[in-house]
C-alpha positions in Angstrom: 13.4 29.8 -1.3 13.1 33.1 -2.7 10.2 35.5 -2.0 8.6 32.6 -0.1 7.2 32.6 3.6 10.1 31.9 5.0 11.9 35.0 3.2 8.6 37.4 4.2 9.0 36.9 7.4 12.1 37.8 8.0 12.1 40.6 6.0 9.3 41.3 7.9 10.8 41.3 11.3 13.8 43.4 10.5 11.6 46.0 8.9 9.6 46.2 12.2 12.9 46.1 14.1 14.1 49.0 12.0 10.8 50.9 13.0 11.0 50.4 16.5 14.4 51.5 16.5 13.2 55.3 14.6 10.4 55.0 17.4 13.0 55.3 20.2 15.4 57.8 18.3 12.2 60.0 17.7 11.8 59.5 21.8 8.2 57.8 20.5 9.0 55.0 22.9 11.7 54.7 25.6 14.6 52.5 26.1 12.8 50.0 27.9 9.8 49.8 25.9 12.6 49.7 22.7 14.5 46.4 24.4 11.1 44.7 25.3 9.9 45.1 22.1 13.1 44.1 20.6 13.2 41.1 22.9 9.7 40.2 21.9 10.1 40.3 18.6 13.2 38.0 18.4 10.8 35.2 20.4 8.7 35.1 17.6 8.9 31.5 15.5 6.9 30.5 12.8 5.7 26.8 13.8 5.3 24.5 11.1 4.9 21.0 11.5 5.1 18.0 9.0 3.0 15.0 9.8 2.0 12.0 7.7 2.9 7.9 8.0 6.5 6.4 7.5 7.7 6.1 3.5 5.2 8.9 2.3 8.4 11.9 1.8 8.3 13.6 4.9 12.0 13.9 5.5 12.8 14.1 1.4 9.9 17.2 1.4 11.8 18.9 4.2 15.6 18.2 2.6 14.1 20.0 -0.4 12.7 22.7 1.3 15.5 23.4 3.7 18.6 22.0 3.0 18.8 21.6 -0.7 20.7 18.0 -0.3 20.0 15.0 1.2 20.5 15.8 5.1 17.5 14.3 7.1 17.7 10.2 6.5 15.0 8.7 5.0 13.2 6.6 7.5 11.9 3.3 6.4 10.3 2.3 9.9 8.9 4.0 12.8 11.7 2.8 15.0 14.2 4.7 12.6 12.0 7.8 12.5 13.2 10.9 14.1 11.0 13.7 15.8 13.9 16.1 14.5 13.5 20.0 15.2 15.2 22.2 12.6 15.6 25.7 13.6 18.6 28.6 13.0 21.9 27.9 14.3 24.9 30.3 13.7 26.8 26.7 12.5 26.0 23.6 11.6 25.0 21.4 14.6 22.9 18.6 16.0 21.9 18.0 19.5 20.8 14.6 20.1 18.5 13.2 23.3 18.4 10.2 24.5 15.5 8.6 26.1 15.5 8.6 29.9 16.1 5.7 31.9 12.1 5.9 33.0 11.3 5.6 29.7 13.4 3.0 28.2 12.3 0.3 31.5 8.6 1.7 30.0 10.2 0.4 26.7 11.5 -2.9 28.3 8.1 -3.7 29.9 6.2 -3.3 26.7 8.3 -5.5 24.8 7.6 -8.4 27.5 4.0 -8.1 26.9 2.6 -11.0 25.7 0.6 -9.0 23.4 0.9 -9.2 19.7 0.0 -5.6 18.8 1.7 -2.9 16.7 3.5 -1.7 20.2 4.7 -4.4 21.6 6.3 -5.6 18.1 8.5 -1.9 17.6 9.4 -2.1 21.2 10.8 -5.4 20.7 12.7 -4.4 18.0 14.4 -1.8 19.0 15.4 -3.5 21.8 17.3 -6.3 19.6 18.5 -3.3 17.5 20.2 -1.6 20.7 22.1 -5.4 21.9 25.1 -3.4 19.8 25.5 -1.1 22.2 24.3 -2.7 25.2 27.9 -1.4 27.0 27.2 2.3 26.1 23.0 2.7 26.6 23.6 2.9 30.7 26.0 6.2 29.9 23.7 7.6 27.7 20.3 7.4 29.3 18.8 10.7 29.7 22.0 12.2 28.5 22.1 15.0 25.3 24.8 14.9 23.1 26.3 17.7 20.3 27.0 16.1 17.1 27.9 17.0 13.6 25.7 17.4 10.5 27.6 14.5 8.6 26.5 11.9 11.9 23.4 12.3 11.8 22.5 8.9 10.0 24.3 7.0 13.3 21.9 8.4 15.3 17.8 8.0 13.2 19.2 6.2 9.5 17.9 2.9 8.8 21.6 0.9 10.2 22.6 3.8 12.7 23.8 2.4 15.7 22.2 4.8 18.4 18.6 4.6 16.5 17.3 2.4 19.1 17.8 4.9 22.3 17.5 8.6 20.2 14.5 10.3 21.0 14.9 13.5 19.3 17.1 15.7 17.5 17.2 19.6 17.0 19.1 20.8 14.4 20.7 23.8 13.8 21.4 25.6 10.4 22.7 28.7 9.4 20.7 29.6 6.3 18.6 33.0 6.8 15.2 31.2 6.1 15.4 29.6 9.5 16.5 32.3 11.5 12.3 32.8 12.7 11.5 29.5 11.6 11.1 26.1 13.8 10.3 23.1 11.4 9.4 19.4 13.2 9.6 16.0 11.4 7.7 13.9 13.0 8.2 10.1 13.5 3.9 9.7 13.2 1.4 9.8 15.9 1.9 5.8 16.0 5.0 6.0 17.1 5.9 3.0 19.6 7.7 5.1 21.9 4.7 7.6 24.0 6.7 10.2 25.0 8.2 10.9 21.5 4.5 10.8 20.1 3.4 13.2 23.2 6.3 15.9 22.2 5.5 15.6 18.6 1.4 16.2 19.7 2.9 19.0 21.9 4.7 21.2 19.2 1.8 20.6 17.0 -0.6 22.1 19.0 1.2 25.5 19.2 2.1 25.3 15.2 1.1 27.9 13.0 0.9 25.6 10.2 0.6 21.4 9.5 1.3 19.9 6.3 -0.4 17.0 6.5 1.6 14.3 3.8 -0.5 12.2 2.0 0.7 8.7 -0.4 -0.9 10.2 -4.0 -1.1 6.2 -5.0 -2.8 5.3 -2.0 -4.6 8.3 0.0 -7.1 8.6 3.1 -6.4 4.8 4.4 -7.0 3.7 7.8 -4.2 5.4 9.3 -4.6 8.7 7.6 -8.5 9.1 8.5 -6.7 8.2 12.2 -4.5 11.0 11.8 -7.2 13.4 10.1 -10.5 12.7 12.2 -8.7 12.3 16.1 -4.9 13.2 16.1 -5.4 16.3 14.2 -8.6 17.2 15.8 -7.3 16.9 19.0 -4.2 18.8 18.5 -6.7 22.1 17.7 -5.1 23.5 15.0 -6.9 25.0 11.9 -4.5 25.7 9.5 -3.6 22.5 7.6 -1.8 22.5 4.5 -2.6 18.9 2.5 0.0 17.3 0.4 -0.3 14.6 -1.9 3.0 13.5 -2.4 4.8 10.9 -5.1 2.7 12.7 -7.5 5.6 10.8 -9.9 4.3 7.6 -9.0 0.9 8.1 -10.3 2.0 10.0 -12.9 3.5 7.3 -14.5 0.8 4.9 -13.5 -1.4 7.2 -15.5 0.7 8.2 -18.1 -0.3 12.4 -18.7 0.0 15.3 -15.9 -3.7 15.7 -16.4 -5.2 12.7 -16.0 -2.6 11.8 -13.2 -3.9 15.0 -11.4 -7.5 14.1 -12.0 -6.7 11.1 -10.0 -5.4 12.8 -7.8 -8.3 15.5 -7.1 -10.8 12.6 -7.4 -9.0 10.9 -4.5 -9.3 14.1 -2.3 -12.9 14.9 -3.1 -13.5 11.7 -1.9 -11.8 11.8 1.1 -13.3 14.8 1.9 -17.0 13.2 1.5 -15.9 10.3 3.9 -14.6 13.3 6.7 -17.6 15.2 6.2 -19.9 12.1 7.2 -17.8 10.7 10.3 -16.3 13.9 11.4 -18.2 17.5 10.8 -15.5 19.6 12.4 -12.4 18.1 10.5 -14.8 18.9 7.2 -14.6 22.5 7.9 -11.1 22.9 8.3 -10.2 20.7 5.5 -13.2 21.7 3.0 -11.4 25.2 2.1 -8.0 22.9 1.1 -6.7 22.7 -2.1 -4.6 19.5 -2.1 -1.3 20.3 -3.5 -0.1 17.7 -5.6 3.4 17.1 -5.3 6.9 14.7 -6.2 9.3 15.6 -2.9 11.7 13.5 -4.6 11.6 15.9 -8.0 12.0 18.9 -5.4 14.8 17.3 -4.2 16.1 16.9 -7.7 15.9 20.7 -8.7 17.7 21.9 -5.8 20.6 19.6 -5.2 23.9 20.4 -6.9 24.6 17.9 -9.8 27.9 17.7 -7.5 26.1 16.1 -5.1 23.6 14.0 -6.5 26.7 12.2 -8.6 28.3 11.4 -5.6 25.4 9.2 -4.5 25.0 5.9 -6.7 21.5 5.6 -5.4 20.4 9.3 -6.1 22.0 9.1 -9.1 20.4 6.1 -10.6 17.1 7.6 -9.8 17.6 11.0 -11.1 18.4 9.5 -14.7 15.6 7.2 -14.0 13.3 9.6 -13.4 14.6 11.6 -16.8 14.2 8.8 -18.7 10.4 8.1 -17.6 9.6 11.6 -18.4 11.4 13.4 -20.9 10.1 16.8 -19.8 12.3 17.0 -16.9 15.2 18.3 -18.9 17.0 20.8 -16.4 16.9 21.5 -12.5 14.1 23.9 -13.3 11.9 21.4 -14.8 12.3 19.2 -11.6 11.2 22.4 -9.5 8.5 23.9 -11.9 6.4 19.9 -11.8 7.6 19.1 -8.8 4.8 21.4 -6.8 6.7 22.9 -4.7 6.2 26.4 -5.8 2.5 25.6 -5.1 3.5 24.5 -1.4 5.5 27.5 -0.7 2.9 29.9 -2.0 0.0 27.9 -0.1 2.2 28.6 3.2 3.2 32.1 2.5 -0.8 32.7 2.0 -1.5 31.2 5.3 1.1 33.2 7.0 0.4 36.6 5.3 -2.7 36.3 6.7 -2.0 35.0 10.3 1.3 35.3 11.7 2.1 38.6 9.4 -1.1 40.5 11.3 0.0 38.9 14.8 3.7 40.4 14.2 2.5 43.4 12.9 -0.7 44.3 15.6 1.3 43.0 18.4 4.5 45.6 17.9 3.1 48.3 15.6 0.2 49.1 17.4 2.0 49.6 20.6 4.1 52.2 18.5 1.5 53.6 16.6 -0.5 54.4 20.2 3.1 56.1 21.4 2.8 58.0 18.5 -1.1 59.1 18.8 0.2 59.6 22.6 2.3 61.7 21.7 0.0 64.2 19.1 -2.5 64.4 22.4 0.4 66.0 24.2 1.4 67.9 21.9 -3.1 69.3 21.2 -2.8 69.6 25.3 0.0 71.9 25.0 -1.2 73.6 22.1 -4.7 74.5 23.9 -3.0 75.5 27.3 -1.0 77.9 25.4 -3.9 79.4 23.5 -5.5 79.0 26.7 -3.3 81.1 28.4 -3.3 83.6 25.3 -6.9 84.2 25.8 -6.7 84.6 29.3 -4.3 87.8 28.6 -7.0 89.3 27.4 -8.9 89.3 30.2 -9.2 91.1 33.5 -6.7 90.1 36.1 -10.3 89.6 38.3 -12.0 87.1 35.4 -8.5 84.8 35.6 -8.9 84.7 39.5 -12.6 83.5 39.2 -11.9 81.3 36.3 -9.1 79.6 38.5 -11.8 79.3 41.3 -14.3 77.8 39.1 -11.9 75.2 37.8 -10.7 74.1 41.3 -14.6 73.1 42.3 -14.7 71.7 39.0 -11.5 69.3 39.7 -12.6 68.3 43.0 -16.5 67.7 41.9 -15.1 65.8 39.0 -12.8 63.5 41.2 -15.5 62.6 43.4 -17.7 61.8 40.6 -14.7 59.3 39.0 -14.3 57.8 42.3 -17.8 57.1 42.9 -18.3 55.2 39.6 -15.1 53.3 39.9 -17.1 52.4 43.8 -20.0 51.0 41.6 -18.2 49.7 38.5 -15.9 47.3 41.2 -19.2 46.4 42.9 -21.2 45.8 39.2 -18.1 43.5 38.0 -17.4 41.5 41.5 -20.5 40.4 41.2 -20.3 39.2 37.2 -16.9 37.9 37.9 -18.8 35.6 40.8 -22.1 35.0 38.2 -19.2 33.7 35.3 -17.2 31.6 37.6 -20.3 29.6 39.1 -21.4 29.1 35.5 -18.0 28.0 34.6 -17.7 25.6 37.4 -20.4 23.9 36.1 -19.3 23.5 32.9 -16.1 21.9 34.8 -17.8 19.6 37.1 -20.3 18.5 34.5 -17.2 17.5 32.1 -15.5 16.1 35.0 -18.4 13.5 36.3 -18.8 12.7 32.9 -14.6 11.9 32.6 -14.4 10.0 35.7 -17.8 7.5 35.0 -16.1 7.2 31.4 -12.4 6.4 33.1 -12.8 1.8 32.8 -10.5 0.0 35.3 -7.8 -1.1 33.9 -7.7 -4.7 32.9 -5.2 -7.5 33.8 -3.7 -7.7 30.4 -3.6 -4.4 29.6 -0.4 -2.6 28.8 0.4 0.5 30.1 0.5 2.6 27.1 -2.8 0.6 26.2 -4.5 1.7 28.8 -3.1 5.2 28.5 -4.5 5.4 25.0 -7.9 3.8 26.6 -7.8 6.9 28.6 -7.0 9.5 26.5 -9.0 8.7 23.8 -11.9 9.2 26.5 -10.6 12.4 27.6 -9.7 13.9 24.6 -12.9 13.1 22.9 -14.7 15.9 25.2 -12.0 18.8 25.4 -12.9 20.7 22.3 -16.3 21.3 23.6 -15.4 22.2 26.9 -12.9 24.5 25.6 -15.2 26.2 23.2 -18.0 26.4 25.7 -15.8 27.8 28.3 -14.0 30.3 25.6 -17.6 31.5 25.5 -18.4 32.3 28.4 -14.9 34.3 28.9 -15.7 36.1 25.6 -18.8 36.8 27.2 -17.5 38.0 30.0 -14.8 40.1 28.2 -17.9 41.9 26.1 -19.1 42.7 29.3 -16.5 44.5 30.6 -15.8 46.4 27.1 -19.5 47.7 27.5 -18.8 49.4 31.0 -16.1 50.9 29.8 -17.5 52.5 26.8 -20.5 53.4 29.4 -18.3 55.1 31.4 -16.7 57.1 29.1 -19.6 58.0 28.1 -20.8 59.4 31.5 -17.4 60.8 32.1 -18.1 63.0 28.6 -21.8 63.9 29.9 -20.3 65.1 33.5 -17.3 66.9 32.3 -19.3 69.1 30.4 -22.2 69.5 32.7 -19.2 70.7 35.2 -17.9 72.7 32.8 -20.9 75.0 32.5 -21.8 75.1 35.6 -18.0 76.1 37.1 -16.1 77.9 34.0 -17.0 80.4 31.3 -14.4 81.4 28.7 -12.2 78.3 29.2 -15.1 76.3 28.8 -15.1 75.6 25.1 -10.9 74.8 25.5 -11.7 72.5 28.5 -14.2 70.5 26.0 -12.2 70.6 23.1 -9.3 68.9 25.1 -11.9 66.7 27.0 -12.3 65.1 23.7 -8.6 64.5 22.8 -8.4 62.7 25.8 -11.5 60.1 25.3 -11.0 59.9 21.9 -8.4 57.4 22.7 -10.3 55.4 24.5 -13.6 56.0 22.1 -11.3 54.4 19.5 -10.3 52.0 21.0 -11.4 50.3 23.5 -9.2 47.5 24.5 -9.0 44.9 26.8 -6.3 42.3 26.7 -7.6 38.9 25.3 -7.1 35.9 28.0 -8.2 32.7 26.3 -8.3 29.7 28.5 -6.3 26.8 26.3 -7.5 23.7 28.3 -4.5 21.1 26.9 -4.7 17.8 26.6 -1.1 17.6 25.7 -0.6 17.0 30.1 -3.0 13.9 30.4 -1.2 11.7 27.9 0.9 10.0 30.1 -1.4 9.9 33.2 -2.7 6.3 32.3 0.8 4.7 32.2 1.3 2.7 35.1 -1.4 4.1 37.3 -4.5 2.1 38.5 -7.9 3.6 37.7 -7.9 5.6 40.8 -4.6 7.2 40.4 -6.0 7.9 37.1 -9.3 9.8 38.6 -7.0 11.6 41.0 -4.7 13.3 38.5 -8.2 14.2 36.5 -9.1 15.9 39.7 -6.2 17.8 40.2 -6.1 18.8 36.8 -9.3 20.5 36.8 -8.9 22.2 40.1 -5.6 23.9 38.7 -7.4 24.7 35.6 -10.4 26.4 38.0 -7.8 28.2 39.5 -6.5 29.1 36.0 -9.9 30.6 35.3 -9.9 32.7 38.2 -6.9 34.2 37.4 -8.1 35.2 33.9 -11.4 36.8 35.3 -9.4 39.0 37.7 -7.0 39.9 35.6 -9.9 41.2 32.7 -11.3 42.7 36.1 -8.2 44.3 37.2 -7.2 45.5 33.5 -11.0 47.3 33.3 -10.7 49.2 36.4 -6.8 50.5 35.8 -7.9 51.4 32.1 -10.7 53.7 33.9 -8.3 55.1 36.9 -6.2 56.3 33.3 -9.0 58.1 32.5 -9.2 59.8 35.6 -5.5 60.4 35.8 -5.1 61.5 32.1 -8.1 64.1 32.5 -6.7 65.7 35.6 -3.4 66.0 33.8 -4.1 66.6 30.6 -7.4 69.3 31.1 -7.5 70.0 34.0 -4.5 70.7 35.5 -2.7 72.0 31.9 -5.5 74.6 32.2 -4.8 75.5 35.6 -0.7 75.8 34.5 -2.4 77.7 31.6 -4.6 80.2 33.8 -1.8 80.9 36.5 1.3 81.5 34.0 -1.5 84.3 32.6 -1.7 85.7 36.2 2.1 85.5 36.6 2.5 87.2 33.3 -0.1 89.3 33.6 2.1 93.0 33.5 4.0 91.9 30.6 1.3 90.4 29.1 2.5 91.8 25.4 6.0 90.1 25.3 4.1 87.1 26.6 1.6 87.0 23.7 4.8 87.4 21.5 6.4 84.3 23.3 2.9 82.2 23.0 2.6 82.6 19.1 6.4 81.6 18.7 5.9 78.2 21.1 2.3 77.5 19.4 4.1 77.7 16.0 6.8 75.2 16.8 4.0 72.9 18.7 2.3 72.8 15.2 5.5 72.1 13.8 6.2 69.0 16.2 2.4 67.8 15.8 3.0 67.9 11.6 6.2 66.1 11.8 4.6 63.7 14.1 1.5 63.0 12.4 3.6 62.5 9.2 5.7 60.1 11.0 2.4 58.0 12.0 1.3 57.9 8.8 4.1 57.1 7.1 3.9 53.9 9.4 0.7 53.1 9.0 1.1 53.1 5.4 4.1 50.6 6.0 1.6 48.5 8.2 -1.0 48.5 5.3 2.1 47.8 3.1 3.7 44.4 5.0 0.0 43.2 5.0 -0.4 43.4 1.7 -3.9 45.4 2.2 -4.7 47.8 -0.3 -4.7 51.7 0.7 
């Protein structure tokens, strides 16, 4: 996949890892900032999940994407479906789990059910698949096992002998596209087997991207508006990618490219009518989509060797097949240009140019580019105690011993003023802190009376993975809206605390130079001018780490299975009080991170104005007889400060141009 998401990102990464590393040789940054950020970095994985119902080219989509040959089997039931992981591997390799012996008595119990339903029917038939290896499941339960790339089909094809007792596979591949990248095939969100559905909801809800997979012949169905207007939903995310894949089917139903992707648009703007009048939210994230019409299997085509696809009779015989219906596909890069699979890539490459590349680039950069600006206010502190001290020659030895005076009451005026508004800025966000919490709580308790009248008893027939889902789909209903009305109230609270600090840099401004007047006379005009190097950081910026509460709903999906109604309520319970305690946490920590930012202040004024005048004014006094070869000495260091600060400054911009650059945001 060249020049594709997969390719930006990683060119991304090592571009940032190549600026980090100038960072620490300029001494911008030290050796342990340079190995967190390093180790941060490597942590980062794009997400991307596939989802979509059994037979509509998930796994085909992928092999094209990925592989380039037919690795992932094609599943032609959900009992042979795999929730595979594909990630970066330095060789081939494919670590297979087994189900745990918990969950294959779950298995065994819901295939006794006398109930006809979609569960019980795949639970009963992977247990008659697994009476092969009826000698080998006890060894294997709850075990993981390393296999190779070319066994895969033993363990999730249509015949393999271990299907019925694999629960997932992660597979690694040494191809540079993966090397940031964690792609998951999943089985569906009807899977028979819970846990394997949980894990799939799991990953999803921290993925950067879903590509939902529609049938082109056949789309929005019952089990896709399931999957759209609840499984999605529920999951959280907002960037969805939609598919409409076997675009070759209905092309030769309809006979022309354009009237087969009329069809096709026709079927989505339709689909999109029926989500915007059952579900409102859903419409929003998917109203902005252009479906991407696409034939995985022509994908497939255009990237396989010919090698390859002559080996298999069955690929083969389509391939020719697939000539012969249309006589446009000539070469491998006809198969790729109709396929759509360009159009997929680019469509994911937008997404992530505008996501994950700002998240890469403002996480690390900015940490550098503040080292950096750090490092220019050193260097404008040294540069003013030096003229400082320059000026101070000039004067009588007298005026430098009453200036010195004058900025000692100064300091110790100035400290008790800092400390006395830190005194009433603790006091002014204690009691916030305590206003937000009690609001909080009763967004919790209201949310959690409401679960616990919804939670029904559970019935003497009931299953218990039916009940579960009677359970979840109650709790899950109401999580977005506590999650978005508590998100508020933090953001709230967050503003809050940004508008004391910029309050109190703002008083610390107004003091300063009221002090200033009142205590100092010729180094008055240097003390301001340095005053504002300092704030200036913290004018520009004035951050506050963001803490977002993510209330999950990926922990409650089990808690109905084989627990009565009160067991139920009782694990609802302590699930909220751990997420109370969650929420305290996240208020003192936006509490604690406000009052260190201002103690900074303090500290970096005393340091950086204060004292460097002081250094400034007594190495005049020390100097004072020689006070000629001392001016001399002055000029020299001033001129290589201004020196440091324009090799700095070009250095910072130089990276912020880069920045501008990876984002692809004009200058």
């Amino acid at each position: 996949m060249n020049n594709n998401a997969l390719d930006r990102f990683g060119n991304l990464k090592e571009r940032v890892l190549s600026i980090i590393e100038s960072s620490y040789k300029d001494g911008v940054i030290n050796e342990v900032d340079r190995d967190s950020l390093n180790k941060n970095i490597e942590k980062e994985k794009l997400k991307i999940g596939v989802v979509g119902q059994i037979k509509y080219g998930k796994s085909t989509l992928l092999n094209a994407m990925i592989f380039r040959n037919q690795i992932l089997p094609v599943a032609s039931t959900p009992m042979t479906a795999s929730l595979s992981y594909i990630t970066y591997g330095e060789e081939e390799k494919v670590e297979v789990e087994f189900f745990s012996p918990e969950e294959w008595k779950e298995l065994e119990e819901i295939a006794r059910s006398n109930n006809n339903g979609y569960e019980v029917q795949a639970a009963k038939e992977l247990l008659e698949k697994a009476d092969g290896i009826k000698g080998e499941i006890g060894n294997l339960l709850g075990k993981k096992k390393t296999i190779s790339m070319d066994k895969i089909g033993d363990y999730v094809g249509e015949s393999g002998k271990y299907v019925p007792i694999c629960k997932a596979l992660k597979i690694y591949y040494p191809i540079e596209n993966l090397r940031d990248v964690e792609f998951v095939d999943t089985p569906g969100f009807n899977d028979p087997i819970v846990s394997r559905e949980a894990r799939a909801k799991e990953f999803l809800s921290e993925a950067d991207v879903v590509i939902v997979v529609l049938y082109a012949g056949r789309p929005f169905d019952k089990t896709d508006r399931e999957l759209m207007f609840k499984k999605i939903r529920n999951i959280g995310t907002g960037k969805v990618v939609v598919v409409m894949n076997k675009k070759d089917t209905v092309f030769d139903e309809e006979g022309t490219e354009e009237r087969a992707l009329q069809r096709i648009n026709e079927e989505f703007r339709k689909g999109l009518e029926e989500i915007k009048s059952q579900d409102n939210v859903m419409y929003n994230v998917f109203k902005d989509s252009r479906v991407i019409p696409l034939s995985s299997l022509w994908a497939l085509f255009g990237v396989m060797n010919s090698e390859d696809i002559n080996k298999d009779e069955n690929l083969k015989w389509y391939y020719d097949d697939q000539r012969k219906k249309f006589p446009f596909l000539k070469t491998k890069d006809d198969f790729i240009l109709h396929s759509g699979l360009k159009d997929l890539e680019k469509k994911i490459d937008e997404i992530l140019r505008k996501d994950k590349y700002r998240i890469i680039v403002n996480k690390h950069l900015s940490f550098i580019i503040g080292k950096y600006m750090e490092r220019i206010a050193v260097e404008d502190s040294r540069l003013s105690g030096l003229e400082m001290e320059k000026e101070s020659l000039s004067k009588s030895l007298e005026t430098i011993e009453k200036e010195l005076e004058g900025l000692n009451k100064l300091g110790d005026e100035f400290g008790k003023f800092i400390g006395e508004k830190i005194i009433e800025i603790e006091e002014s966000v204690k009691r916030k802190r305590e206003e937000i919490k009690e609001e909080i709580g009763g967004i919790l308790d209201a949310y959690l009376k409401n679960f616990i009248v919804s939670i029904p008893e559970k019935g003497l027939f009931d299953t218990h993975s039916s009940y579960s889902e009677k359970c979840n789909s109650i709790i899950e209903g109401g999580i977005i809206d506590m999650k978005n009305e508590i998100s508020k109230k933090i953001s709230k609270y967050r503003e809050n605390k940004i508008q004391l600090l910029k309050d109190f840099v703002y008083d610390v401004r107004l003091k300063a130079n009221e002090l200033a007047g009142k205590y100092i006379s010729y180094s008055s005009s240097d003390f301001q001018k340095m005053l504002e190097e300092v704030i200036k950081l913290y004018d520009e910026s004035f951050i506050l780490p963001e803490f977002d509460i993510d209330v999950e709903s990926s922990g409650w999906w089990f808690f109905g299975t084989g627990r009565a109604r009160r067991e139920v309520v009782n694990q609802i319970k302590d699930h909220f009080k751990d997420l109370g305690e969650k929420i305290k946490e996240v208020l003192v920590k936006l509490s604690q991170s406000l009052v260190s930012t201002i103690v900074s202040v303090r500290e970096k004024v005393n340091n950086e104005v204060i004292n460097n005048i002081k250094k400034s004014l007594k190495r005049a006094k020390k100097n004072y007889d020689e006070r000629k070869e001392r001016i001399s000495e002055i000029e020299k260091e001033m001129n290589e400060v201004e020196k440091n600060k324009e090799s700095i400054n070009k250095k910072l911009e130089s990276i912020k141009k880069e920045i501008y650059m990876l984002m692809e945001v004009n200058i």
